[in-house]
N, C-alpha and C positions, 0 to 999 in steps of 0.2 A: 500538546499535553498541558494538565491546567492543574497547580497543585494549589487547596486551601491551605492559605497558612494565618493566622493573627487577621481573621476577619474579612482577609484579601485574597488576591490569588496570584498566582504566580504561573507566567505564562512559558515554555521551553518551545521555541519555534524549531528549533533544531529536531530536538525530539519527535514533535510531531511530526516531523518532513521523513524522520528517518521509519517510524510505525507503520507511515502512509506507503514509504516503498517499498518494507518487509513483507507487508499484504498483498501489494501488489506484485509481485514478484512472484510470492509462494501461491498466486493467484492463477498467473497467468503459466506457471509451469506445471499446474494442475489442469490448466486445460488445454495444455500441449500435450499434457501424455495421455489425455483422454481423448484427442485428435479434432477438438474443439475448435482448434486456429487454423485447420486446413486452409480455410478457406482465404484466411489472409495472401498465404501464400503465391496462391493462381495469382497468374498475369492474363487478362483476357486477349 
């Protein structure tokens, strides 16, 4: 996350890291219940 402030910006690494795995979480449990990740599963 990047915030302007007085011509500058101001960076939140933290933040960012935490957006990145809210997404991906409400990402990949979306396509667990659509049975998307089947396929992870198999062991050949």
């Amino acid at each position: 996350m990047a915030v302007r402030t007085d011509g500058g910006w101001q960076l939140s690494p933290l933040q960012t890291l935490y957006r990145a795995l809210a997404r991906g979480v409400d990402g990949y449990a979306d396509a667990a219940q659509d049975g998307d990740l089947a396929e992870l599963w198999r062991t050949p």
